[in-house]
C-alpha positions in Angstrom: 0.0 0.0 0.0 1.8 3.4 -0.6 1.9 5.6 2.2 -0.5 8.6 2.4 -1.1 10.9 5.1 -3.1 14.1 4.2 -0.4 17.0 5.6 -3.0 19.0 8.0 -2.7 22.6 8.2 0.3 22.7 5.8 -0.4 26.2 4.4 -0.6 27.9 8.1 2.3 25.5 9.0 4.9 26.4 6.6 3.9 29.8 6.6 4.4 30.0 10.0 7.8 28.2 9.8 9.0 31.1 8.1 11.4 29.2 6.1 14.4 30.6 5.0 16.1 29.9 1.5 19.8 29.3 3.6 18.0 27.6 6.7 18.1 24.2 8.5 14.9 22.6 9.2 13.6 19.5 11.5 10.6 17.7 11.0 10.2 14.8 13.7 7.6 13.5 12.9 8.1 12.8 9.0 5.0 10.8 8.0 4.6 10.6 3.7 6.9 13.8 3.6 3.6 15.8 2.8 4.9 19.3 4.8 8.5 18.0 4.4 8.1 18.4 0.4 6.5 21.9 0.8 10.1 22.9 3.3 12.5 21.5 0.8 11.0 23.3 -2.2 11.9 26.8 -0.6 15.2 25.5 0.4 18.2 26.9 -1.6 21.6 26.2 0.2 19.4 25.3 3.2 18.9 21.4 4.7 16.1 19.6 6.1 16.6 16.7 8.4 13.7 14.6 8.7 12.9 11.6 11.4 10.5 9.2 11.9 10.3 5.7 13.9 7.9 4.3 11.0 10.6 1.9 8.2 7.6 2.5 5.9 7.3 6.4 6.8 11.1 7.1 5.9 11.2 4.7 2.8 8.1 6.9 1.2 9.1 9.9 2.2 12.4 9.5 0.7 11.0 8.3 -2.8 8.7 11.9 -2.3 11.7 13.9 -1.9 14.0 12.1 -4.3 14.3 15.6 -6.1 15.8 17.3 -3.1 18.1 14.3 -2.4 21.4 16.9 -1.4 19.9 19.1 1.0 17.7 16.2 2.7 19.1 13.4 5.5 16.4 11.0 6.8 16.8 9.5 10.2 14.7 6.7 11.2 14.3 7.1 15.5 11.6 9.0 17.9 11.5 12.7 17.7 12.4 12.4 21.4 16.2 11.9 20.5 16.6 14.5 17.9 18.8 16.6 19.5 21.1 14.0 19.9 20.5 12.4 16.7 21.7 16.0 14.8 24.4 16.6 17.0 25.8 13.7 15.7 25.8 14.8 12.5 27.4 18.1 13.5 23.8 20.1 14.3 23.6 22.4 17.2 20.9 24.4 15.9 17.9 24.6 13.4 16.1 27.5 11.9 12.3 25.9 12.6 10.7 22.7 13.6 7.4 20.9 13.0 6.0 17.8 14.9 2.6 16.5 13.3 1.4 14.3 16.2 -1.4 12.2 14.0 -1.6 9.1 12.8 -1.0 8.7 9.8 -3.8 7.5 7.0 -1.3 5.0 5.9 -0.9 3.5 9.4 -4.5 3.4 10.2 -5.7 1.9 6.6 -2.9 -0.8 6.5 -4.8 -3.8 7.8 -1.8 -6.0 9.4 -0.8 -2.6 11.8 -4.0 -3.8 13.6 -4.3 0.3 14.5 -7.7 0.5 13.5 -11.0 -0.8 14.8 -12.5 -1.0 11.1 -10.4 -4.3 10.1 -9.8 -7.9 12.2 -6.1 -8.4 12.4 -3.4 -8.9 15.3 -3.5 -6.4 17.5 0.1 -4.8 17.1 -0.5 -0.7 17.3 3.3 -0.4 17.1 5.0 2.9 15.0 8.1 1.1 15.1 7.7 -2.1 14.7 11.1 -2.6 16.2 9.3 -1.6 19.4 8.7 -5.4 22.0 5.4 -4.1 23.5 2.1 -4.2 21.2 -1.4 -3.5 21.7 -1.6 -7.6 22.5 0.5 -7.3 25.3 -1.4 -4.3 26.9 -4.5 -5.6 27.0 -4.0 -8.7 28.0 -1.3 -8.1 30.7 -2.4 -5.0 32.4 -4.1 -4.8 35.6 -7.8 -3.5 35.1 -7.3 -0.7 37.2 -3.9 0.1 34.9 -6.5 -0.6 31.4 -8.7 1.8 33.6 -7.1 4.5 33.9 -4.9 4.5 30.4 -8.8 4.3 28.6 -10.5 6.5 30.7 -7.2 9.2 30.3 -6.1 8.8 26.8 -9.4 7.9 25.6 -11.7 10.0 28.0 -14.1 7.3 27.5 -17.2 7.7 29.8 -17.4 3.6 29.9 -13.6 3.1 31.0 -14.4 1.3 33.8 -17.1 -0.9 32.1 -14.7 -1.8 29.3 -11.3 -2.8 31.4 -13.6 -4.9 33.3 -14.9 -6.8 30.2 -11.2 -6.9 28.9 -9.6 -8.4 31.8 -13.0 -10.8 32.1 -12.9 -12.2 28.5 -8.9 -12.4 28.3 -9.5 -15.3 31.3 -11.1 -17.5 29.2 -9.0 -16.8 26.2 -6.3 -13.8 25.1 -7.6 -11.5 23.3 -5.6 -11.7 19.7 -7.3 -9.5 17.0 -8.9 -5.9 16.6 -12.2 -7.8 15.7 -12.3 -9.8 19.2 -11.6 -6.4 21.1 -14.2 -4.7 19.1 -16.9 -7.7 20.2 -15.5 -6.9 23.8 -15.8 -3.4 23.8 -19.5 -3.3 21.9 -20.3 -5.5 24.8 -19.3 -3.5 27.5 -21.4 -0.1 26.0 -24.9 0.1 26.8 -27.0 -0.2 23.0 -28.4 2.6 22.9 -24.6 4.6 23.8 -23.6 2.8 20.5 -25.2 5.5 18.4 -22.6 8.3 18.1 -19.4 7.2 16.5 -17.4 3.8 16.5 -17.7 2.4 20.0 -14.4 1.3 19.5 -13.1 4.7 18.7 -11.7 5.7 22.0 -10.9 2.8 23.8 -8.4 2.2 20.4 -7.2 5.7 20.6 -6.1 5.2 24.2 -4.2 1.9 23.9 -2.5 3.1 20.9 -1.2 6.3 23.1 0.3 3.4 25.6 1.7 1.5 23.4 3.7 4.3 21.6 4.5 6.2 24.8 3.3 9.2 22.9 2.8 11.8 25.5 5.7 10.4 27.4 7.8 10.9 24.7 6.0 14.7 23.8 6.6 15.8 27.4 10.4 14.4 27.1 10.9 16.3 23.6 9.6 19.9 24.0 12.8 21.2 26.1 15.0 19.7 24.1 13.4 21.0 20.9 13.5 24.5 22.1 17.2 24.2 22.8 17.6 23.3 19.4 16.1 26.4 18.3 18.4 29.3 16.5 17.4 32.8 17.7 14.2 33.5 15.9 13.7 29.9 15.2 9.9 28.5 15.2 8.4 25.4 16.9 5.4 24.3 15.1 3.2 21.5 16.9 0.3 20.3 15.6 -1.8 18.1 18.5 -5.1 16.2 18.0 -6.0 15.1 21.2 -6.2 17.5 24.3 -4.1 15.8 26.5 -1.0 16.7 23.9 -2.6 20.1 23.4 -2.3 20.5 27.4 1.1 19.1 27.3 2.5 21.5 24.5 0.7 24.6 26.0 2.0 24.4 29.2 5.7 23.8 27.6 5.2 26.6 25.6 3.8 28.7 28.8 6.7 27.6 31.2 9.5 28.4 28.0 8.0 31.9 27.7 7.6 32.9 31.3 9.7 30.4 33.2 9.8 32.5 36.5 9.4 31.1 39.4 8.9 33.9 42.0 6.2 34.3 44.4 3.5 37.1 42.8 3.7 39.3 45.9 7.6 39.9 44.5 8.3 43.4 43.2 11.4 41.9 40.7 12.4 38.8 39.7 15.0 36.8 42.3 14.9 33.2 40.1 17.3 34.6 37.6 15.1 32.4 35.2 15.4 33.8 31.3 12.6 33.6 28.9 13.3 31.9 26.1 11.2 33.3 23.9 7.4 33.8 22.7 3.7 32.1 22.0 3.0 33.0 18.7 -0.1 31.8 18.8 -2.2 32.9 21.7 -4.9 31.0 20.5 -4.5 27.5 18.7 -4.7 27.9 15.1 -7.6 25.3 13.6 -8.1 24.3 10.7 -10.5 25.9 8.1 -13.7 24.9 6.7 -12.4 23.7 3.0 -9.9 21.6 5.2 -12.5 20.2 7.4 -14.4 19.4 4.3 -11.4 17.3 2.2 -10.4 15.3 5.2 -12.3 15.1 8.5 -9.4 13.3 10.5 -8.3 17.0 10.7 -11.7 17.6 12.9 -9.3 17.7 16.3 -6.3 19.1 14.8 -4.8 22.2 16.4 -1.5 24.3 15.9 0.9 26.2 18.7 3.9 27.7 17.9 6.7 29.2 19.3 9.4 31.2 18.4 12.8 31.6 20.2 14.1 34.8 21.5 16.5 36.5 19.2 19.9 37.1 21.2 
């Protein structure tokens, strides 16, 4: 299957980027090189470094920018290890970077990832399949109370409780293999006529797939270091589409910009503590209605950005 993933909000993302022709650009989360394509076309004497933990993600996206082939270097790893992973290569700093935290359309329509609740397959949920721990493993080995909380959390499910309970109930009499045998599970543990809005399956898949890639583990780990990376007037661009990771990126982007620490009642600061910069966007950006309209996984999408102080 080739690899698609519709890039959301590219327009407002590169603009906001701000690329420069000579620059040096990051994007961690590299996907079917959709916003990486529309980088690397501005780029003159610049470079663009792209990463992704997906084999599949960095083999498409480097058939998609075969035409930029010298200014581009593909690294297949987690986002979280960027820093390190371009320092490597003799990186300090980069002029902008984008993280595009969804799933990508490739990864949810290819049947044997067993990401999605629409197919029967193995449940595996892994975006590096390199990874030991799959969806199998998490919902048949975790406590209820641990499948509990992770679904009630990560997928704000109003049946979390109802649902672990069913898990951890059928997986006695026999594990619990396939997406189709969770999805019987699941159905089961939601009243009928709660069935009617939306996939029953919808959240409760959402919320094991955030486990079992460590995403906003890896998010919270990432955001420091990717400010550090920043040049002076370099942008961090962060699209989220759940609010958990939208929480996570504010607050970063909060703390980075006022980082003091002082009681309010204090006349001046005493923490010595430097801002490191600005919230460009005060608001998140959304996206617009003619996006909405061409691809409605974009429905929870929403952009912050941040730009480092110039020195």
């Amino acid at each position: 299957m080739e690899f698609k993933h519709y890039s959301v909000m590219l327009r407002e993302t590169i603009e906001f980027l701000n690329i420069k022709a000579d620059g040096t650009y990051l994007d961690g989360t590299l996907g079917g090189g959709g916003h990486a394509w529309e980088v690397c076309s501005r780029l003159e004497r610049g470079h663009f470094y792209g990463i992704d933990q997906d084999d599949a993600a960095i083999a498409a996206a480097g058939q998609r920018l075969a035409d930029f082939a010298d200014k581009v270097t593909l690294i297949r790893g987690n986002y979280r290890n960027a820093r390190a992973a371009l320092g490597e290569r003799g990186v300090r700093q980069v002029d902008g970077i984008l993280l595009d935290l969804g799933v990508s359309s490739y990864q949810l329509d290819t049947q044997e990832r067993g990401f999605s609740y629409r197919y029967d397959s193995k449940l595996d949920m892994r975006m590096d399949r390199r990874q030991t721990l799959t969806a199998r493993d998490i919902v048949n080995t975790y406590s209820e109370t641990r499948l509990f909380h992770i679904i009630r959390d990560y997928g704000e499910d109003t049946f979390a409780k109802n649902i672990a309970k069913h898990i951890v109930q059928t997986r006695e009499r026999e594990p619990i293999e396939t997406t189709g045998q969770l999805n019987e599970v699941i159905k089961a543990a939601i009243p009928a006529k709660m069935r009617q809005s939306g996939h029953p399956s919808k959240k409760t898949f959402q919320a094991i797939r955030i486990e079992c890639n460590h995403e906003l583990e890896v998010l919270r780990d990432a955001l420091e270091d990717m400010i550090a990376l920043l040049a002076p007037g370099g942008r961090l661009c962060i699209i989220t589409f759940h609010s958990l990771e939208d929480r996570i990126v504010k607050t970063a982007f909060k703390k980075a910009e006022n980082p003091c620490t002082c009681p309010p009642e204090f006349p001046v600061c005493v923490c010595g503590r430097q801002s490191l910069g600005s919230v460009i966007t005060r608001k998140p950006v959304l996206p617009g209605q003619e996006e909405l309209k061409e691809n409605s996984r974009s429905k929870s999408a929403k952009l912050r950005v941040f730009e480092k102080k110039e020195i």
